[in-house]
C-alpha positions in Angstrom: 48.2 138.0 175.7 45.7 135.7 174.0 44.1 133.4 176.8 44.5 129.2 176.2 41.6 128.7 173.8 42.7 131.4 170.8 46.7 131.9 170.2 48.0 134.2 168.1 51.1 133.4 165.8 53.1 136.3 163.8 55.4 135.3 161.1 58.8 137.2 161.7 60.6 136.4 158.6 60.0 134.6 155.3 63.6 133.9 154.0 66.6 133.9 155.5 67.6 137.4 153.7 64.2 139.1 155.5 63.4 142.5 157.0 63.8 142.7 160.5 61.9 146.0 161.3 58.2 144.4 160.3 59.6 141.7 163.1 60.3 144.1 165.8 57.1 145.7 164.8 55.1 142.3 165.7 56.9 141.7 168.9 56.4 145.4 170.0 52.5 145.7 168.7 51.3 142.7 167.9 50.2 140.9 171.0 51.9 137.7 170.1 51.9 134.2 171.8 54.5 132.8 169.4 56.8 135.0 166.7 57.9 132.4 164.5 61.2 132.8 162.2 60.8 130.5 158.8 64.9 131.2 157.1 65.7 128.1 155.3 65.6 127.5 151.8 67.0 123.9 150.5 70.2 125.5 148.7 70.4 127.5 152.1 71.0 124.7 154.5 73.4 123.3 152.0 75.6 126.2 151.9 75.6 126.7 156.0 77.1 122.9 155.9 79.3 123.8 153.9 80.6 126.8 156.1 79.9 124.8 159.1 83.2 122.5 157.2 85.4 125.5 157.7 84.2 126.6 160.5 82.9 124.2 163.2 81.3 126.7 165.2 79.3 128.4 163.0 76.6 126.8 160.5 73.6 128.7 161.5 71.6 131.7 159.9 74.0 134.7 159.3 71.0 137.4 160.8 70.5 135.2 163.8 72.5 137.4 166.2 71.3 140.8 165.1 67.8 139.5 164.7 67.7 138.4 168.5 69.4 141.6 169.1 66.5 143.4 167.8 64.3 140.8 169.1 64.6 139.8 172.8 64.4 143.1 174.3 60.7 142.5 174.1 60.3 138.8 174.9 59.3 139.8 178.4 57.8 142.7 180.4 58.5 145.1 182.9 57.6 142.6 185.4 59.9 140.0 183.8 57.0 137.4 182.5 57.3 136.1 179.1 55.5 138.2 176.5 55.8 135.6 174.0 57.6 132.7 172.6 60.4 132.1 169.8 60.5 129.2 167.2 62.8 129.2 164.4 65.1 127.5 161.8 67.7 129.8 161.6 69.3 127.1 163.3 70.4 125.9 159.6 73.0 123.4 159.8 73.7 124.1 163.5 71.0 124.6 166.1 73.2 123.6 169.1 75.8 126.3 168.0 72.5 128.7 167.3 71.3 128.1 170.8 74.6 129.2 172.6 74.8 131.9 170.5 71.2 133.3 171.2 71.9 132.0 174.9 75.0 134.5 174.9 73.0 137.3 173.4 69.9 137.2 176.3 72.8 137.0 178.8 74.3 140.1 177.4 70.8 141.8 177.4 70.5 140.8 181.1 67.4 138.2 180.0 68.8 135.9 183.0 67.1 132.6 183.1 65.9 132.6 179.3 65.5 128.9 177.9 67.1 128.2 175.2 65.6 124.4 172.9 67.8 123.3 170.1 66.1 120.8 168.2 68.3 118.1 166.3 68.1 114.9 164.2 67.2 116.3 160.5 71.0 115.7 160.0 70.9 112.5 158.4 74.2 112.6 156.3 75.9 109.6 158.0 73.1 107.2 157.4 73.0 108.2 153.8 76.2 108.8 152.6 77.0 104.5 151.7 74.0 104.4 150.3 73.9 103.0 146.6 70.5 101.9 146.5 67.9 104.6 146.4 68.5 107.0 143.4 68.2 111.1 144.6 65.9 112.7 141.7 69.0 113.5 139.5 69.4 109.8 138.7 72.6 108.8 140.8 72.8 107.5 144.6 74.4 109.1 147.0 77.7 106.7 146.7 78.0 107.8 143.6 78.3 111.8 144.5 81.1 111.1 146.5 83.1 113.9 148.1 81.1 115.9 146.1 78.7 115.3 148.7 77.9 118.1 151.2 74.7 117.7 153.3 71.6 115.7 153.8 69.0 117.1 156.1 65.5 115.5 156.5 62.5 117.5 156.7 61.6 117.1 160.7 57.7 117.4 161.8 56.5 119.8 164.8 57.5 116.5 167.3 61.2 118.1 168.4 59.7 121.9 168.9 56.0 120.4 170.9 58.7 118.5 173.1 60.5 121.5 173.1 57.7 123.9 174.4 55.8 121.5 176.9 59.7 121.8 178.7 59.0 125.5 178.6 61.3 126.9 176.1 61.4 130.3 175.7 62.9 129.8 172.6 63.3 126.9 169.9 65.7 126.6 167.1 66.0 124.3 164.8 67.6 122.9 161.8 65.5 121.4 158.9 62.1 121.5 159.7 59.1 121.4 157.2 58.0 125.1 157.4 54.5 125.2 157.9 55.5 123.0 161.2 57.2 125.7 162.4 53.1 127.1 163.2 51.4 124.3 163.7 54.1 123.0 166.9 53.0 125.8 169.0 48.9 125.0 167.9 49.6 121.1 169.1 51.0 122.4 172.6 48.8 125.1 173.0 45.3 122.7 172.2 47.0 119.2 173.1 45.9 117.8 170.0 46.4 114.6 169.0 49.2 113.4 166.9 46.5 111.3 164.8 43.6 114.4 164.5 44.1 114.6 161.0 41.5 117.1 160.2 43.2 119.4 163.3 46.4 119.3 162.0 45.3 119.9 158.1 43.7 123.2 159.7 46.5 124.0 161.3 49.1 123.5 158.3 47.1 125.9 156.3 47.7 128.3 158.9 51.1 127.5 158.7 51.5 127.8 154.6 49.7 130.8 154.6 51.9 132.6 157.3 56.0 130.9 156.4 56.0 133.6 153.5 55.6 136.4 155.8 54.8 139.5 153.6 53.7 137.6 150.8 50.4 136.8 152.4 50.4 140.5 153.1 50.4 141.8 150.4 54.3 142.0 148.9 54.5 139.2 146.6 50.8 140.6 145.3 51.5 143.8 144.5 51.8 144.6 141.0 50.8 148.5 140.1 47.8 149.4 138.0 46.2 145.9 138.3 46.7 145.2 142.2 47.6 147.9 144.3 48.9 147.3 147.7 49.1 150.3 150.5 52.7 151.5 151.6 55.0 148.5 151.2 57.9 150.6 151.9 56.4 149.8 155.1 54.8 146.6 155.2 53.5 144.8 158.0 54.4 140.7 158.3 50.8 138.5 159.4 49.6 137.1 162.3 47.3 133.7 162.6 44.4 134.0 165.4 44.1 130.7 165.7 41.1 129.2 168.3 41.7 125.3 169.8 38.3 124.6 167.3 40.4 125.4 164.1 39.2 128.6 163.3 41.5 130.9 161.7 41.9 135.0 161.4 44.9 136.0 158.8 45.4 139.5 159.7 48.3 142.1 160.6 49.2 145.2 162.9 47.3 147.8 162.7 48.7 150.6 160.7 51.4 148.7 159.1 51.8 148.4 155.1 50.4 146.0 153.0 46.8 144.6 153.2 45.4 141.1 153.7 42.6 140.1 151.9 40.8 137.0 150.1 42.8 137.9 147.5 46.0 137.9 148.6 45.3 134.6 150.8 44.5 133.0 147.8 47.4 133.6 146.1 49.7 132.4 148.9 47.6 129.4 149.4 48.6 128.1 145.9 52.2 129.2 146.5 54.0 126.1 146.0 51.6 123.6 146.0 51.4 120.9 143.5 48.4 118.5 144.4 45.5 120.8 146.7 44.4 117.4 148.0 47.3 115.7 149.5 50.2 118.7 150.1 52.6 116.4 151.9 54.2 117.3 155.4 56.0 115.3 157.7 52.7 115.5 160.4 49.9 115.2 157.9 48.7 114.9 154.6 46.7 118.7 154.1 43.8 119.0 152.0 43.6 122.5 150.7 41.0 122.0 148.3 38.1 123.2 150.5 39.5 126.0 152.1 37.0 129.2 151.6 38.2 133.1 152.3 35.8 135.4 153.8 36.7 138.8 154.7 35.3 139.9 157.9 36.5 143.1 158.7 39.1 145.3 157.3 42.6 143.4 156.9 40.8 140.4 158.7 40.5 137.2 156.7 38.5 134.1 158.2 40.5 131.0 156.9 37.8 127.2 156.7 37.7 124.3 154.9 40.9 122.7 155.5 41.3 118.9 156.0 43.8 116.2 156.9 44.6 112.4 156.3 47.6 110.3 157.3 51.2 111.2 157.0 53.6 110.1 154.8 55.7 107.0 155.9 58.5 108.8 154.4 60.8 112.0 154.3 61.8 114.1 152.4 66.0 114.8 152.5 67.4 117.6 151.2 70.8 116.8 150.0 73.7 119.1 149.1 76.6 118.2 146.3 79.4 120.1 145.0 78.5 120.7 141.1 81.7 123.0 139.6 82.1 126.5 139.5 79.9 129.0 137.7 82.1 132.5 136.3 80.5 135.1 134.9 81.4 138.9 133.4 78.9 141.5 132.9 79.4 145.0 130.7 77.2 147.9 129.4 76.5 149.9 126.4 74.5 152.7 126.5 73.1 155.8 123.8 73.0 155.0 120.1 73.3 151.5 118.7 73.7 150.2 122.5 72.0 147.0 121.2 74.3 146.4 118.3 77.3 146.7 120.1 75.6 144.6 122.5 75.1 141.6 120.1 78.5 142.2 118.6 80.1 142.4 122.3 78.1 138.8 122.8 79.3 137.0 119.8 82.8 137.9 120.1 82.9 136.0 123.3 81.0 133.4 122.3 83.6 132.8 119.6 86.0 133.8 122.3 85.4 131.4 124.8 86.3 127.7 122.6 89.0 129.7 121.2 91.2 130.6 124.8 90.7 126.8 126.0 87.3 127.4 128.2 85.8 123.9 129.1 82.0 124.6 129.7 79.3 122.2 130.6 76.6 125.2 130.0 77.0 128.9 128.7 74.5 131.6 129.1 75.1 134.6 126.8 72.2 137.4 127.6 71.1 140.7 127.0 69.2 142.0 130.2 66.4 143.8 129.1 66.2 142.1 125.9 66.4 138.7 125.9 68.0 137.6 129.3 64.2 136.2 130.3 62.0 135.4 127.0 64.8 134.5 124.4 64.9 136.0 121.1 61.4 135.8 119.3 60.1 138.8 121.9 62.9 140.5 121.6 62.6 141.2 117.8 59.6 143.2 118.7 61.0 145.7 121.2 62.3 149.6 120.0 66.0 150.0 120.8 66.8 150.3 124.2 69.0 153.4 125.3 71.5 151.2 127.7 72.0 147.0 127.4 73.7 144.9 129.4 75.6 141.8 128.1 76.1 138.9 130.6 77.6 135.8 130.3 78.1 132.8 132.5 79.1 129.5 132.3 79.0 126.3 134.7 82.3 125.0 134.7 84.2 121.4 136.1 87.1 123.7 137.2 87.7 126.8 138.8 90.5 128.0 136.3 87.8 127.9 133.1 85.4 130.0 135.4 88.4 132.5 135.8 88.8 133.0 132.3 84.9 133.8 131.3 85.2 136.7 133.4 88.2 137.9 132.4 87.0 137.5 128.5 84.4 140.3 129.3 86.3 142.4 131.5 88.7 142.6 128.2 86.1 143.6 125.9 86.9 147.8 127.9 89.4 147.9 125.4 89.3 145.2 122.6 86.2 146.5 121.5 83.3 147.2 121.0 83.2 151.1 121.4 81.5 152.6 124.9 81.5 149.1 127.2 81.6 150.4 131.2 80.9 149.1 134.2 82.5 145.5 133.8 82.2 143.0 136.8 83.1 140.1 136.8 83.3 136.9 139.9 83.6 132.9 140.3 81.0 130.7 142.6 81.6 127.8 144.1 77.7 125.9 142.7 76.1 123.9 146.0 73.7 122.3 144.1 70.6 120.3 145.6 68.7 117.2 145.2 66.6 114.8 146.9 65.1 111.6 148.1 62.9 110.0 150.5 64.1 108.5 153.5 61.6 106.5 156.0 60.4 108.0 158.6 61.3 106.0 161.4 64.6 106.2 160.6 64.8 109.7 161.8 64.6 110.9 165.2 64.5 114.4 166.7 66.4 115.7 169.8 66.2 118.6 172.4 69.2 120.4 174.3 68.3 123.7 176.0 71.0 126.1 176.8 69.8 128.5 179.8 70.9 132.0 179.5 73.2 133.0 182.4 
């Protein structure tokens, strides 16, 4: 265990769809202070509302109980001391109903005593559901979605999780949090720095951005063969952040695990979503990135500087959730000689089809995947003929029955032609779609409950 000056952070997940074995790995080998789950995406808070609506108790990451499973075996030692901490979002749209659940599972695994922080607030729905002032980025106010809306979840600082762990939480769950302050929380409690170091807390985001993509730092979101090969990512190992109370930073991994972390691949997930490297806007701090300097100092050891920090936004962003139709879709291949032809043919009849048997659509996609599903037509002219083509075509559709029917359209093409279509499959969605707005900052406040495992 790192001592109080140098922590060491390991990223257990970057999406809420993530390996679990690189995790276990980490909290086996990896000599961790804090393991640190980032699982939200905007779209997939909006959809755990939505099945928080039908069912109450749920709402929270759909891995969450087999990941602590998997987990909290190793949380403590023989002698029963903490090994390391847990912070995470895959609290979703429910972090009280996440922190029973987890509080269940460590009773179950006999982890008596275990201290369970759910951190809430970034629910914000009630205060902007009357709102017909402030327009969300798709030009309408929220009074003007209606029932159509779903959620609204501000993006919370490291405040609720630092309160969290000076309680001592063994574990912290949360809802919407800005993900890189899922790592810098435990960096504020561990060095007690001040809420107004902006410099400290710029270093300490970078840490953050670098690590909430897990494997992409390590190599997985680099790899691409003959021009950047990456070792054994069958296998790849998720990072870890050695981070000292001075701001100095080591990006490295387990030993022996897949992937590689170099200046390279650091690099690359230090632009990773980021729009302005002078002023990358989190709830705790304005980052300035445009300093920051790789220098590998040992194998799979990267030395992380130059980061920077000013004052925080006044503002929020909120994430808001609205029901926007129904998207159906049907899918079909042709394979062997003239696959593409029937292909095209297979296409345009439904195209013609679709007006023809009464389908309302606001939008209609009608691809060939490997062809021209990604680049459009122009490339497409210049390929060979593929042996095998597959036709899809989706449309976003006001009502459910209209989705219905695009399916069925290209289920029917098995035996209304053309020759040698197989493997039809067809489904309806339900779209969640997402917007946003700000929302001051003092209008939002976080909350901890702990649960205590039995």
């Amino acid at each position: 265990m790192a001592n109080h000056r140098t922590i060491r952070l390991g990223a257990g997940a970057g999406y809420a769809g993530d390996r679990i074995d690189p995790a276990v790995e980490l909290a086996k080998h990896g000599n961790l202070d804090y393991l640190i789950f980032e699982c939200l995406a905007e779209r997939t808070i909006a959809l755990a509302q939505q099945q928080r609506m039908q069912q109450p108790e749920r709402g929270y990451d759909p891995l969450l109980t087999e990941r602590m499973r998997r987990i909290l075996p190793y949380i403590r030692n023989e002698h029963g001391q903490r090994r390391f901490r847990i912070i995470t979002n895959m609290g979703a749209a429910n972090p009280l109903g996440a922190a029973r659940k987890i509080s269940r599972v460590a009773t179950e695994l006999g982890l008596h005593g275990l201290r369970v922080a759910a951190v809430t607030g970034d629910d914000v729905l009630a205060q902007i559901r009357a709102n017909d002032q402030d327009l969300l980025d798709i030009g309408v106010t929220p009074v003007d979605l209606g029932e159509r809306l779903v959620s609204a979840n501000a993006y919370l600082g490291a405040g609720g999780i630092v309160d969290a762990l000076h309680h001592e939480a063994d574990i912290v769950v949360t809802g919407r949090v800005a993900d890189p302050a899922l790592f810098l929380a435990p960096q504020i409690a561990a060095f007690g720095w001040s809420w107004d170091d902006w410099d400290a807390l710029g270093r300490g985001t970078v840490a953050g951005h670098l690590l909430e993509c897990a494997g992409q730092v390590t190599g997985g979101y680099f790899a691409d063969p003959g021009l950047k090969d990456v070792h054994d990512l069958a296998h790849l190992g998720f990072p870890i952040a050695e981070i000292s109370a001075h701001g100095d930073i080591t990006i490295t991994k387990v030993a022996g695990s897949g992937g590689q972390v170099t200046t390279q691949t650091c690099a690359e997930q230090l632009i990773y979503e980021l729009h302005d490297p002078t002023a990358y806007l989190t709830p705790d701090v304005t980052a300035d990135f445009s300093l920051v300097e790789f220098a590998q100092s040992d194998f799979d050891r990267v030395r992380v500087r130059g980061a920077r920090g000013h004052a925080k936004p006044e503002t929020l962003k909120v994430s808001v959730g609205y029901l926007d139709g129904y998207i159906g879709e049907g899918q079909i291949s042709y394979g062997g000689s003239g696959a593409l032809a029937r292909a095209r043919l297979a296409r345009a009849i439904i195209v013609q089809r679709l007006p023809f048997v009464g389908v309302d659509a606001d939008d209609i996609r009608a691809d060939l995947i490997g062809v021209d599903a990604l680049y459009g037509e122009t490339l497409s002219q210049l390929q060979t003929e593929p042996p095998e083509v597959r036709l899809r075509i989706a449309g976003r559709c006001a009502k459910r029955a209209d989705a219905v029917k695009i399916g069925n359209e290209v289920e029917a093409l098995y035996t209304n032609g053309p020759a040698g279509g197989g493997g039809a499959s067809k489904r309806v969605r339900q779209v969640v779609a997402v917007a946003s707005l700000l929302w001051p900052a003092d209008r939002v406040q976080a909350s901890v409950q702990f649960e205590v495992a039995q």
